[in-house]
mmCIF file of the N, C-alpha and C atoms, coordinates in Angstrom:
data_MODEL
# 
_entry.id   MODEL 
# 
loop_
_atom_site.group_PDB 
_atom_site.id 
_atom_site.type_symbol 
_atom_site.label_atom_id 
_atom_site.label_alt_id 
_atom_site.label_comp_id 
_atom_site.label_asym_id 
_atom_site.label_entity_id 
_atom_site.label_seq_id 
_atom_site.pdbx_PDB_ins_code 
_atom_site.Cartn_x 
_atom_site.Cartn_y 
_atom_site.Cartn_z 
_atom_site.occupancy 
_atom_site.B_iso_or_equiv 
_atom_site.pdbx_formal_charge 
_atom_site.auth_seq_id 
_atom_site.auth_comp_id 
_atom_site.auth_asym_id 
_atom_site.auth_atom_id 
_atom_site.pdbx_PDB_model_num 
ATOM 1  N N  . UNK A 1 1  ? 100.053 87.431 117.516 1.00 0.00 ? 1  UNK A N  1 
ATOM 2  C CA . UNK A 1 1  ? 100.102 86.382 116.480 1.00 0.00 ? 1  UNK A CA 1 
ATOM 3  C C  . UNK A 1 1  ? 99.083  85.303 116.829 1.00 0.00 ? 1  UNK A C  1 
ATOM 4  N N  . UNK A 1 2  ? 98.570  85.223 115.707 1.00 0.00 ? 2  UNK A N  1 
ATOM 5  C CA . UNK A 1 2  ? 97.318  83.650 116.287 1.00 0.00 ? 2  UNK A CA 1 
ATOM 6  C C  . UNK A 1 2  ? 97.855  82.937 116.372 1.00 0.00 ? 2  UNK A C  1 
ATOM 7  N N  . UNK A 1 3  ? 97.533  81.546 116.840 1.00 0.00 ? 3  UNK A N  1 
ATOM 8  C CA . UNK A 1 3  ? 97.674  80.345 117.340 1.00 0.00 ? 3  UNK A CA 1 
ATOM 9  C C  . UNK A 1 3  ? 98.384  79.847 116.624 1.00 0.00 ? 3  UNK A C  1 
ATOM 10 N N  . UNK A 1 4  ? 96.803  79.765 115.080 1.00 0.00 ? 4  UNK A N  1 
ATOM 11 C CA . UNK A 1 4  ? 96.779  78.843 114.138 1.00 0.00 ? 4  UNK A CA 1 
ATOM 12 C C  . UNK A 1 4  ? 98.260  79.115 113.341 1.00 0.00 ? 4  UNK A C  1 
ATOM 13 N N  . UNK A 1 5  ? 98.666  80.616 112.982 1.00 0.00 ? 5  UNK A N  1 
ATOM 14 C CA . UNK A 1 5  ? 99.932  80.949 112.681 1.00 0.00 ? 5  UNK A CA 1 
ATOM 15 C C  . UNK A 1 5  ? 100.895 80.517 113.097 1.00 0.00 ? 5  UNK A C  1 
ATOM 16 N N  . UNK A 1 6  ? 101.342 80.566 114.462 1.00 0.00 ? 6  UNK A N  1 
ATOM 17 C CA . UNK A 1 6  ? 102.240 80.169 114.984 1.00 0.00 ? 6  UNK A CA 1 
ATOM 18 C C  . UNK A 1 6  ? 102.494 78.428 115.042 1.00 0.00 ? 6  UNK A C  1 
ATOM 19 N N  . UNK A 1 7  ? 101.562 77.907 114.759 1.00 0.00 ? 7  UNK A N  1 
ATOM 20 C CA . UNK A 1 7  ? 101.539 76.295 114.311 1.00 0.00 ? 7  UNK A CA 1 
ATOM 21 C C  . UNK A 1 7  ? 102.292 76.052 113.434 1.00 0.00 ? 7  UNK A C  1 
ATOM 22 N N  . UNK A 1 8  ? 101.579 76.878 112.289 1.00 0.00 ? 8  UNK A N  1 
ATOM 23 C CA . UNK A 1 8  ? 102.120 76.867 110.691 1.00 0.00 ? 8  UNK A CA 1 
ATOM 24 C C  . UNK A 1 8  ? 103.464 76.580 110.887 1.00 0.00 ? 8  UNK A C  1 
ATOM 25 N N  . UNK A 1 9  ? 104.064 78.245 111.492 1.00 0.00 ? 9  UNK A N  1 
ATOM 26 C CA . UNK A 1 9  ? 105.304 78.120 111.214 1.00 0.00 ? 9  UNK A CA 1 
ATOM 27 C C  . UNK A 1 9  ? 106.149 77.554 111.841 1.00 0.00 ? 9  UNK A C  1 
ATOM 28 N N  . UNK A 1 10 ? 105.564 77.156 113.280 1.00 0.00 ? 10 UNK A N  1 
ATOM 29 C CA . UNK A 1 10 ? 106.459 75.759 113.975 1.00 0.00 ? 10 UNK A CA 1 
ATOM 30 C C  . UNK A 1 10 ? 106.611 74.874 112.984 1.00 0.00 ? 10 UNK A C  1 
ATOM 31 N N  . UNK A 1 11 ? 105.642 74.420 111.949 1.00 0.00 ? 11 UNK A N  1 
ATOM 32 C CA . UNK A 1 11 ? 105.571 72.901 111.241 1.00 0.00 ? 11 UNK A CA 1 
ATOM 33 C C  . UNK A 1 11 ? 106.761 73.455 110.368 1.00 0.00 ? 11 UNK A C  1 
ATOM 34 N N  . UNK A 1 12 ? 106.977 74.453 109.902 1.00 0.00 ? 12 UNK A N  1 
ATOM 35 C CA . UNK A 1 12 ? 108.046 75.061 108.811 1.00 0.00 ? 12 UNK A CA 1 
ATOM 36 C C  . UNK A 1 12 ? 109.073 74.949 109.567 1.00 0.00 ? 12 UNK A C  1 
ATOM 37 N N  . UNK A 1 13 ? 109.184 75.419 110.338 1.00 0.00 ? 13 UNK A N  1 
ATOM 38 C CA . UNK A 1 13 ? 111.001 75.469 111.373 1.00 0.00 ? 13 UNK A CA 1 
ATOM 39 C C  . UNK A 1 13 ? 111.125 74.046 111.180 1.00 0.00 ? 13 UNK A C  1 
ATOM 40 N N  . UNK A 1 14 ? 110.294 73.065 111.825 1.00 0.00 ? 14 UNK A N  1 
ATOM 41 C CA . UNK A 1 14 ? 110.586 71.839 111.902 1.00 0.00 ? 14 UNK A CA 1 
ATOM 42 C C  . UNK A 1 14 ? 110.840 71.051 110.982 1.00 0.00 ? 14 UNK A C  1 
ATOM 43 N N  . UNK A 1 15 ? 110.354 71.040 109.984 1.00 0.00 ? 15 UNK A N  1 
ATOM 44 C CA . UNK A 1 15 ? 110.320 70.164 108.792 1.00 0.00 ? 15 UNK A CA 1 
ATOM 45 C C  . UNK A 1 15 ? 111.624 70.697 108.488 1.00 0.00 ? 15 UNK A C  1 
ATOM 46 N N  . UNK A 1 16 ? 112.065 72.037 108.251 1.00 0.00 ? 16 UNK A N  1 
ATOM 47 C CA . UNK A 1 16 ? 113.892 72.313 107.706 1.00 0.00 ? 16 UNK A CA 1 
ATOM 48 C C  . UNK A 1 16 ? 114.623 72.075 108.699 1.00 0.00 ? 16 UNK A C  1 
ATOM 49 N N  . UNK A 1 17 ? 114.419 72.063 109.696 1.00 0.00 ? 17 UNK A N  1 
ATOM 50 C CA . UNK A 1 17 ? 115.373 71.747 110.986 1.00 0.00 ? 17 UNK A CA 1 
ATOM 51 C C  . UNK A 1 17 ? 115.408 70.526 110.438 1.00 0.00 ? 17 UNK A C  1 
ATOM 52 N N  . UNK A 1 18 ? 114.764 69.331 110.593 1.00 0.00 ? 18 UNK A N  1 
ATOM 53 C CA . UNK A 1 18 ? 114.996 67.909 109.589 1.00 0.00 ? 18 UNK A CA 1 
ATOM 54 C C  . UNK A 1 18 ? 115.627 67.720 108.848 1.00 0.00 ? 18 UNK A C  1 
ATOM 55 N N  . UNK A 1 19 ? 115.281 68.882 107.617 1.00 0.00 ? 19 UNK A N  1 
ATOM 56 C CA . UNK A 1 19 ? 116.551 68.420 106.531 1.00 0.00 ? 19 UNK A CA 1 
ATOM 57 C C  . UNK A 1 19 ? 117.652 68.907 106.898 1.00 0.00 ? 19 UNK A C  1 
ATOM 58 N N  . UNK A 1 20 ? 117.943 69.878 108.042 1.00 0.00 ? 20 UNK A N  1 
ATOM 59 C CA . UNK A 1 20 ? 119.150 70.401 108.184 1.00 0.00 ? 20 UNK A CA 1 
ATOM 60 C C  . UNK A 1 20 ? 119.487 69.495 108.620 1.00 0.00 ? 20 UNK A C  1 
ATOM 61 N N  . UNK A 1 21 ? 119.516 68.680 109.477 1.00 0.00 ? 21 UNK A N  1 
ATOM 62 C CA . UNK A 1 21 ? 120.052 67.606 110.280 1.00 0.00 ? 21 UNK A CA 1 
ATOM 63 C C  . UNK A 1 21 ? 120.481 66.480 109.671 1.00 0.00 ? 21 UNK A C  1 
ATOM 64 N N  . UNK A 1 22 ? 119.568 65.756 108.738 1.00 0.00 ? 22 UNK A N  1 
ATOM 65 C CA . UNK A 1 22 ? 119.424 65.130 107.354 1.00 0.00 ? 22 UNK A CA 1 
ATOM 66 C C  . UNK A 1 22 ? 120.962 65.326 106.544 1.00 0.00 ? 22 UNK A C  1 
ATOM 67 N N  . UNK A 1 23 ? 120.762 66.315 106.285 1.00 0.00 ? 23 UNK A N  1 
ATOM 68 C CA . UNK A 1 23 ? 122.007 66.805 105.484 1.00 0.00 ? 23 UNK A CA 1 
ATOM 69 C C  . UNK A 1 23 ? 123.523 66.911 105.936 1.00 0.00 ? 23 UNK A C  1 
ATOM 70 N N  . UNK A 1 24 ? 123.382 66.953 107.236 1.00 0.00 ? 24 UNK A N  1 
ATOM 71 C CA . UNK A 1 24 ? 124.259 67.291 108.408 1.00 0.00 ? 24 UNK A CA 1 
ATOM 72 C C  . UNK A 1 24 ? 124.858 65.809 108.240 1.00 0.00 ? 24 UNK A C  1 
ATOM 73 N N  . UNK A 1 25 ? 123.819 64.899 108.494 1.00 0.00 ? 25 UNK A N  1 
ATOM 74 C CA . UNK A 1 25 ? 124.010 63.048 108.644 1.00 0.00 ? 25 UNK A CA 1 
ATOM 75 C C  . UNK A 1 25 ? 124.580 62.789 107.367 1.00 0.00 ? 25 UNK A C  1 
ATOM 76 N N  . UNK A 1 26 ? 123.972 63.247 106.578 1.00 0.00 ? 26 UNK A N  1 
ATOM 77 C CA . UNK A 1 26 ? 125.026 62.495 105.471 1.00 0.00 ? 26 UNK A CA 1 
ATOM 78 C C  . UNK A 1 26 ? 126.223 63.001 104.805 1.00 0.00 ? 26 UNK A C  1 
ATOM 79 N N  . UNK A 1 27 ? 126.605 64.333 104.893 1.00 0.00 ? 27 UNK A N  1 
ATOM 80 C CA . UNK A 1 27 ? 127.950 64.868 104.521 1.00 0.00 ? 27 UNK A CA 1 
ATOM 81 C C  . UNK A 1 27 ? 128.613 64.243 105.744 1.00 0.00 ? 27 UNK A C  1 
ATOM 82 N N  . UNK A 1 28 ? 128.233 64.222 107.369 1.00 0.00 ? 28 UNK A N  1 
ATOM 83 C CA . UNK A 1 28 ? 129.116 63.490 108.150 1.00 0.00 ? 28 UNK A CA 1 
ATOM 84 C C  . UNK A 1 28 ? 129.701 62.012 108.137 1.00 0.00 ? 28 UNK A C  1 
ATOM 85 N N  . UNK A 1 29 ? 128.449 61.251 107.193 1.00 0.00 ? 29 UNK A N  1 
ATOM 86 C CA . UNK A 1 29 ? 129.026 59.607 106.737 1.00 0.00 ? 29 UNK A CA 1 
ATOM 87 C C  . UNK A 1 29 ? 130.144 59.799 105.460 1.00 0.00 ? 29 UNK A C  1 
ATOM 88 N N  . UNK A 1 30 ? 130.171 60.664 105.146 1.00 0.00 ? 30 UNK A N  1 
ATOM 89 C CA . UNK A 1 30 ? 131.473 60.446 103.917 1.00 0.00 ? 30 UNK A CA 1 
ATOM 90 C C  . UNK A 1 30 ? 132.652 60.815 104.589 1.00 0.00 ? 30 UNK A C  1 
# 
């Protein structure tokens, strides 16, 4: 796998790992 690929899809895991967490935070404040 190239590099440049494996960047990409780090930036993809990460950015939804965010909203998962995101989402996580606010169903846990109600």
């Amino acid at each position: 796998v190239p590099y440049s690929e494996t960047r990409e899809h780090i930036k993809k895991v990460m950015k939804s790992y965010r909203m998962y967490k995101r989402l996580v935070q606010v169903l846990s404040e109600e």
